[in-house]
C-alpha positions as CSV (number, residue, x, y, z in Angstrom):
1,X,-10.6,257.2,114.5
2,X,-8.5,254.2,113.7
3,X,-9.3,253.0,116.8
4,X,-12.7,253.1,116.6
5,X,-12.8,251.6,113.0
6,X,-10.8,248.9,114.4
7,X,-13.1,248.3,117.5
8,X,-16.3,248.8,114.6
9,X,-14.7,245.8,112.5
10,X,-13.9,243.9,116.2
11,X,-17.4,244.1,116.8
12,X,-18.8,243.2,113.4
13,X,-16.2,240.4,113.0
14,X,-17.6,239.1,116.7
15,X,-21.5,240.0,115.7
16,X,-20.6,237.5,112.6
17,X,-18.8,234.8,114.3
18,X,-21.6,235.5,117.3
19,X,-24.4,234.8,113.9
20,X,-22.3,231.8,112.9
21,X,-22.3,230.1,116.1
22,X,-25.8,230.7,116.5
23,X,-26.0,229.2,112.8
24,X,-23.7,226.6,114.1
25,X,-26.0,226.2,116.8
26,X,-29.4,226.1,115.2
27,X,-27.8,223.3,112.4
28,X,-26.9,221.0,115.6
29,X,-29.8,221.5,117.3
30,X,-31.7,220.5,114.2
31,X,-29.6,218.4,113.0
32,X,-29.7,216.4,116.6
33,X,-33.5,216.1,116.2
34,X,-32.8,214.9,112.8
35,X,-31.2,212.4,113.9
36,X,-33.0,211.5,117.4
37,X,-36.0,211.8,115.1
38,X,-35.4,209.4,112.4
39,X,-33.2,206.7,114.7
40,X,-36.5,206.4,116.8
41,X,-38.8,206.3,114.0
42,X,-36.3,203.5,112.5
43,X,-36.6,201.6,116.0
44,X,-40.4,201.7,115.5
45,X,-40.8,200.5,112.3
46,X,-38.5,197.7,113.3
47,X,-40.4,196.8,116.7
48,X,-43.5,197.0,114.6
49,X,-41.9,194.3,111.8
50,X,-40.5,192.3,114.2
51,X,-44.0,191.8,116.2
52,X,-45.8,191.2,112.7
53,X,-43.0,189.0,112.2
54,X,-43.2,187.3,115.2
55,X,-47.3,187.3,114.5
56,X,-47.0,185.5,111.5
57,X,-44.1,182.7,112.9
58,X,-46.8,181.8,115.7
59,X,-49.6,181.7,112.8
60,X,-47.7,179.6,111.1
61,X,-47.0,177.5,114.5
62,X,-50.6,177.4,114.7
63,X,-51.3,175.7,111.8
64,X,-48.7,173.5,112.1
65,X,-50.3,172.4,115.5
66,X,-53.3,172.4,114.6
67,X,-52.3,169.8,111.5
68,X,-50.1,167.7,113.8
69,X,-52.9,167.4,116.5
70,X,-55.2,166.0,114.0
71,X,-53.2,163.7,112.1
72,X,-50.7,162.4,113.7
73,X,-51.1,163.1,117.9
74,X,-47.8,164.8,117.9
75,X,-47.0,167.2,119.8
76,X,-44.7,170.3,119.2
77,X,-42.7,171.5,122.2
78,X,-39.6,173.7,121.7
79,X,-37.9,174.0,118.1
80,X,-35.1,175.9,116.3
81,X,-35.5,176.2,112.4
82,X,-32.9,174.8,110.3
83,X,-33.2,177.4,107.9
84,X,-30.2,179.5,108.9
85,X,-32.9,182.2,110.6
86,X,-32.2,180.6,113.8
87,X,-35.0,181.4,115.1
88,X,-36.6,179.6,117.8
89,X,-40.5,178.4,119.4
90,X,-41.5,176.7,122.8
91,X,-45.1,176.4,124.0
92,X,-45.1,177.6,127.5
93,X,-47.9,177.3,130.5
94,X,-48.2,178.4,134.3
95,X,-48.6,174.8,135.5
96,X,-47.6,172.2,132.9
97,X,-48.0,168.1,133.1
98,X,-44.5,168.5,131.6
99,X,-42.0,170.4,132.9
100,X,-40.7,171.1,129.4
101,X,-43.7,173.7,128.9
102,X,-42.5,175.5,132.3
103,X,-43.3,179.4,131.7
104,X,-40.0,181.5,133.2
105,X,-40.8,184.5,135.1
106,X,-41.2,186.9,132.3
107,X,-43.5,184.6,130.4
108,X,-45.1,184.1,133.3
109,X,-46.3,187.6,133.9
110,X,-47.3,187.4,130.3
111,X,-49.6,184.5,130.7
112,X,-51.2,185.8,133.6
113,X,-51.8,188.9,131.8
114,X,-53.2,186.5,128.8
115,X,-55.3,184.8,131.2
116,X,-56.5,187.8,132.7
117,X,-57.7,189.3,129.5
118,X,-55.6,192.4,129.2
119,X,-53.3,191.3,127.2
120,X,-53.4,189.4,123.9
121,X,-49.4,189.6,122.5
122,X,-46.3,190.1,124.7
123,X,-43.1,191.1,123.5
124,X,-39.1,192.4,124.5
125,X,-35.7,192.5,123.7
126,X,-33.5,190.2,125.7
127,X,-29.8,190.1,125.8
128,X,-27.9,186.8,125.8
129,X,-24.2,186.0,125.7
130,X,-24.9,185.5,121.3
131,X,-26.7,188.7,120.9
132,X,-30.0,190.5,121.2
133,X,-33.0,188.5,120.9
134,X,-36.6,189.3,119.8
135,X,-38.7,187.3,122.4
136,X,-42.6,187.6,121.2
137,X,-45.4,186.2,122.9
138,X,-49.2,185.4,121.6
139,X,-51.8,183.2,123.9
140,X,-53.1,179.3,122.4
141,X,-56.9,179.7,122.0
142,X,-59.6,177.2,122.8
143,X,-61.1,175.9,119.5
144,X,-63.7,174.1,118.8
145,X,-61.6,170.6,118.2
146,X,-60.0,170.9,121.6
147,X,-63.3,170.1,123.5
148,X,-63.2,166.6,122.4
149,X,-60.5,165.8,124.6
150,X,-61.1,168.7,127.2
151,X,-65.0,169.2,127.5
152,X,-64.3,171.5,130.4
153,X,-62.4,173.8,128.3
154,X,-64.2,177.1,126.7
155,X,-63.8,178.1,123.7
156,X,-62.0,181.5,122.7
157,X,-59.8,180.9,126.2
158,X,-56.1,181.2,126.3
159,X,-54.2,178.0,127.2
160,X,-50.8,178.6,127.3
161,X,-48.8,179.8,124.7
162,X,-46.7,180.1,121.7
163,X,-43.2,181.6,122.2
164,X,-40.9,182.7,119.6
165,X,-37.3,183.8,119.9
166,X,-36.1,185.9,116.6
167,X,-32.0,186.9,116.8
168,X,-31.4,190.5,115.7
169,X,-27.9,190.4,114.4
170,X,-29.4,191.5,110.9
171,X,-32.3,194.0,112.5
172,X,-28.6,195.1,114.7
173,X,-27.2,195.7,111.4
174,X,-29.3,197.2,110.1
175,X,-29.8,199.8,113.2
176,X,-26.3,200.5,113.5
177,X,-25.7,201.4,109.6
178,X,-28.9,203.8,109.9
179,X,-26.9,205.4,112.9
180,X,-23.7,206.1,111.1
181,X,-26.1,207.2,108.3
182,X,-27.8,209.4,110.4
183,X,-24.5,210.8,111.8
184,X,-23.3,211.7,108.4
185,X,-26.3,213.6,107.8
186,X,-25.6,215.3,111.2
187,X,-22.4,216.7,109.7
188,X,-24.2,218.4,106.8
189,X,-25.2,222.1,106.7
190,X,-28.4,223.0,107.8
191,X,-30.1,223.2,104.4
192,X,-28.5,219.8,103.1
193,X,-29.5,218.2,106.2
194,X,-33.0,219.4,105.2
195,X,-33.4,217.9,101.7
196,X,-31.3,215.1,101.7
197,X,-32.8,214.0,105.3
198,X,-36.2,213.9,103.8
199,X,-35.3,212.6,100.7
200,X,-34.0,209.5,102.7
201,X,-36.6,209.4,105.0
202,X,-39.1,209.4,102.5
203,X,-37.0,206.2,100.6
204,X,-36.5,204.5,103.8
205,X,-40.2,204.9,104.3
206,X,-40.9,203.5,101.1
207,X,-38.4,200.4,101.7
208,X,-39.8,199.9,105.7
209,X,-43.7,199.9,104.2
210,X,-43.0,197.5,101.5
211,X,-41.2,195.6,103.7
212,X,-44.3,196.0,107.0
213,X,-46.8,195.1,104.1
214,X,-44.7,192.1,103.2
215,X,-44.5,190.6,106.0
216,X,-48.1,191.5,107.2
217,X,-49.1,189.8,104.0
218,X,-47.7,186.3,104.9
219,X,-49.1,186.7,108.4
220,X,-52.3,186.7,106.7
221,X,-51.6,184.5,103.7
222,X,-51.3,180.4,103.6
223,X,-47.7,179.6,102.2
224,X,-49.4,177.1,100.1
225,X,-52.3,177.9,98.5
226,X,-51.7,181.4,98.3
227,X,-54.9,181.9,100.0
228,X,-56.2,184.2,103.5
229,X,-55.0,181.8,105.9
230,X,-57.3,180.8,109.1
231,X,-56.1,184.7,110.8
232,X,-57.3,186.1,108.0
233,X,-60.2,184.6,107.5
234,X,-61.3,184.7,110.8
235,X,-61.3,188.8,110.8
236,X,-63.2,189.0,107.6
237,X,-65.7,186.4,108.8
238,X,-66.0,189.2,112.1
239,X,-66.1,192.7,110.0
240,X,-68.8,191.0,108.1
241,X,-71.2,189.3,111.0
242,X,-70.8,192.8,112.4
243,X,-71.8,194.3,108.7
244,X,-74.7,192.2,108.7
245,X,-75.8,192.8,112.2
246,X,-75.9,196.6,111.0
247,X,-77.6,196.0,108.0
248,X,-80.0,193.2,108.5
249,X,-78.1,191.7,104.9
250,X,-78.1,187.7,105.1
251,X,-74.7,186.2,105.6
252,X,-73.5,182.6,105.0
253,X,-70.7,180.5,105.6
254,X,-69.7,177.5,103.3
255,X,-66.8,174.4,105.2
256,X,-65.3,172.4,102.8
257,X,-63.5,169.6,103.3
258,X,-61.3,167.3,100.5
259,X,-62.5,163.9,100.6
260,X,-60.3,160.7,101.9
261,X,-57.3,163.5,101.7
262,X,-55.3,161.2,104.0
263,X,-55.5,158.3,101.7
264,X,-53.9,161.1,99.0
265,X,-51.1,161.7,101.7
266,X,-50.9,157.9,102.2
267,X,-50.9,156.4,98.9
268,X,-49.3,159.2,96.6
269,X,-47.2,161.4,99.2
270,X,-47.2,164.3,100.4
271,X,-46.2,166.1,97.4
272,X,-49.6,164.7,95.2
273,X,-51.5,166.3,98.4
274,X,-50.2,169.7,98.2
275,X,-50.7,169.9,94.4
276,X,-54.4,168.7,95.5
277,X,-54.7,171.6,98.0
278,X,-53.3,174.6,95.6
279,X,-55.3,172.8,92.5
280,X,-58.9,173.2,94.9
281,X,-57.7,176.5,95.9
282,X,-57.5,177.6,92.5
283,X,-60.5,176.1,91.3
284,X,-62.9,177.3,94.0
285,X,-61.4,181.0,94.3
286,X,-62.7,180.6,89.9
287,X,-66.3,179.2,91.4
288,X,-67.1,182.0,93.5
289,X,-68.1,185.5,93.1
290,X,-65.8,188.9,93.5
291,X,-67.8,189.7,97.1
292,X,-67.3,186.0,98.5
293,X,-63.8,185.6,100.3
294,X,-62.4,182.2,100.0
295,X,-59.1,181.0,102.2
296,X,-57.8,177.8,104.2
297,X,-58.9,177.1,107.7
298,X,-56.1,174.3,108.2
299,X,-54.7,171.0,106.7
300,X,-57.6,170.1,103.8
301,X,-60.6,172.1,105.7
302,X,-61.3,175.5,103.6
303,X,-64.0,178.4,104.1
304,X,-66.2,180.6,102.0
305,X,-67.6,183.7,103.5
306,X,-70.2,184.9,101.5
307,X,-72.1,188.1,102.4
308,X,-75.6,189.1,101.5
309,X,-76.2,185.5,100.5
310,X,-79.5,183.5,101.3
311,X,-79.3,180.3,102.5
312,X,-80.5,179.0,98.7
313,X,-77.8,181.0,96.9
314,X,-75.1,179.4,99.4
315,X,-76.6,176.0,98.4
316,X,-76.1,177.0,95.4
317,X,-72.7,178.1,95.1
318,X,-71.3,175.0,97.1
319,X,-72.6,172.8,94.9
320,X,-71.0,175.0,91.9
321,X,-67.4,174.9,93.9
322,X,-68.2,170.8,94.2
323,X,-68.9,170.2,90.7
324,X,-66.2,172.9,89.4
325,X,-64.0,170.1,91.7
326,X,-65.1,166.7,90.3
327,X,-65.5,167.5,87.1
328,X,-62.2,166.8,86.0
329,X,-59.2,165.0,87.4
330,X,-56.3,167.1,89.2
331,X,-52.9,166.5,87.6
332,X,-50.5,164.8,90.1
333,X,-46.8,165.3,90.0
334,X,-47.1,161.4,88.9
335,X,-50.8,160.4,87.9
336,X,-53.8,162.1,87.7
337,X,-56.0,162.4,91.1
338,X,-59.7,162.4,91.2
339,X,-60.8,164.5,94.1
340,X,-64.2,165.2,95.9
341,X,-64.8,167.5,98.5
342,X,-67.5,167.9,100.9
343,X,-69.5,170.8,102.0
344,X,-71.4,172.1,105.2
345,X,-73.7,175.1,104.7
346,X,-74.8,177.5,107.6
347,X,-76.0,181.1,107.6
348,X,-76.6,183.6,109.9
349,X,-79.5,183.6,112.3
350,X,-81.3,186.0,115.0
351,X,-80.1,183.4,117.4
352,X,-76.4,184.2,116.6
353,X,-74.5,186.1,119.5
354,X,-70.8,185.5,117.4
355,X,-69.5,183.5,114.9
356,X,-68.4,180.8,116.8
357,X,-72.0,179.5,116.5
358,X,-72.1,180.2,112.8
359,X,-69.1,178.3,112.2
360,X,-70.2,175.6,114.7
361,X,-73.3,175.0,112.6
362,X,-71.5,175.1,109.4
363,X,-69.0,172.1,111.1
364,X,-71.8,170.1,111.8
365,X,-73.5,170.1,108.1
366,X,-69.5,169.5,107.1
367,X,-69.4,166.5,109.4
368,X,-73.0,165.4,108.0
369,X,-71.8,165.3,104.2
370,X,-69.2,163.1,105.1
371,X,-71.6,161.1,107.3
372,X,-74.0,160.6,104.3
373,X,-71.6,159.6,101.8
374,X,-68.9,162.6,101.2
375,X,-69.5,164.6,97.6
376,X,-72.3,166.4,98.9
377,X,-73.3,169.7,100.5
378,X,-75.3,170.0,103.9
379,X,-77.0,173.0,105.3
380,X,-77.4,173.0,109.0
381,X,-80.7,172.7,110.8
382,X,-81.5,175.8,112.2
């Protein structure tokens, strides 16, 4: 009897340690995806805010180019900032003029891909003797001003590229304290694991999307003025063309343009132009109405989209945004400024296969203003 009590307790002591290593079991297993779970969600969201990162460095770049092409014929080639970021740009093609552009071999295969149209961003993670390093890639496109100087060129074509080199020593640090995090958690019992894992997920959720919507918001946003930027504009310019090509609701475009802005630059510095730009910005976002989207194109040139607006109503409201302009003087960090802008008016026509011909009309009524005496709105001749 003894003996069978003690083999009874034998086997319930083994059925119990048996039940706790299957408990054991279950919590690492669980505990393992926990962990595999959240450390590759982690890696995600950082691929994801290092691209939009990267996204909004080369719209910046852009700009940048964009402003130096026309104002000064510079010419930007490879760059570090000097803002302790480190982080570094090169323009890049398959056959350069100058060797300085050369494309290695993985940008290379990126342009070709870029040039092939199935492709249009390129990223990966290189490792250097200093660290990990974020390489991003985005295609230069054919505009409209580039055809002055390259009339074979079309527009919309990639042309080289932009690419940007971000270190990840912080985005390392950052990875490697969510790992020892994460292999706390591991430790935990099973239901711990369970509520404090998603309690942090849910946090570091919170923190990643702030951060994502952050940073997506100065890829879309001019530092400046505080306005959409040209990427931004751009895509609202294409949801609503395709809006009104479901519709059949009018659409029109209004280009503005400060007058003798150089002179501004020239005369008063560069400081008396930027108040000028975030003064117009302010006063023409007040001018137009809550449906109209207002942002900055590049250096002084600025666009209004306005939707379901006749080609009267968008005369109209430029000459509003032009008077709300000149009607009083802009406050200069050292004297007051009067500024004038010009306008070119275009709208959307049956004739219209994208808006590159909508915004190419609404350039040439821009360029007609300042031909017939700047201060003045011109719609283009359909």
């Amino acid at each position: 009897m003894t003996a069978m009590i003690s083999a009874s307790r034998k086997g319930h002591t083994a059925n119990v340690r048996r039940f706790g290593a299957q408990l054991v079991l279950i919590a690492v297993i669980f505990s393992a995806l926990l962990y595999a779970g959240l450390y590759t969600e982690l890696k995600a969201d950082t691929d994801r805010a290092l691209k939009t990162e990267g996204a909004s460095y080369i719209n910046l770049l852009v700009n940048v180019g964009e402003w130096t092409a026309w104002h000064s014929s510079g010419e930007l080639q490879s760059e570090r900032a000097a803002d302790g970021t480190n982080v570094a740009f090169r323009l890049i093609d398959l056959e350069p003029l100058n060797p300085v552009y050369l494309a290695d071999e993985w940008e290379t295969q990126a342009l070709e891909a870029f040039y092939a149209g199935s492709s249009s961003s390129a990223s990966r993670v290189e490792e250097t003797s200093s660290g990990d390093v974020y390489h991003y890639m985005e295609p230069v496109l054919i505009q409209q001003e580039c055809l002055g100087c390259h009339a074979d060129y079309k527009i919309g074509s990639p042309r080289g590229a932009i690419s940007v080199e971000i270190p990840m020593d912080s985005v390392q640090e950052r990875i490697s304290a969510g790992r020892l995090i994460y292999g706390a958690f591991s430790l935990m019992a099973l239901l711990a694991m369970v509520g404090g894992g998603s309690f942090f997920l849910a946090t570091f959720h919170r923190s990643l999307d702030a951060s994502n919507r952050r940073l997506e918001e100065m890829a879309v946003t001019d530092e400046l003025t505080g306005a959409p930027n040209r990427r931004a504009m751009l895509e609202t310019l294409e949801m609503e063309f395709e809006r009104s090509g479901r519709t059949g609701d009018p659409l029109s475009l209004i280009l503005l343009d400060v007058d003798h802005f150089k002179e501004v630059n020239d005369t008063l510095g560069h400081a008396a132009g930027d108040t000028v730009l975030v003064e117009l910005a302010r006063r023409a976002r007040a001018s137009i109405r809550p449906y109209d989207t207002f942002g900055r194109m590049g250096g002084e040139e600025f666009l209004v989209v306005a939707p379901g607006t006749a080609p009267s109503e968008a005369d109209r409201l430029a000459e509003r945004i032009l008077e709300t302009v000149r009607s009083s003087a802009f406050s200069g960090p050292d004297n007051d400024i009067s500024v004038t802008v010009s306008a070119g008016v275009s709208s959307l026509s049956v004739d219209d296969s994208g808006v590159d011909s909508l915004l190419a009309r609404a350039d040439e009524a821009l360029y007609a203003a300042k031909d017939g005496g700047r201060d003045r709105v011109m719609s283009a001749q359909e």
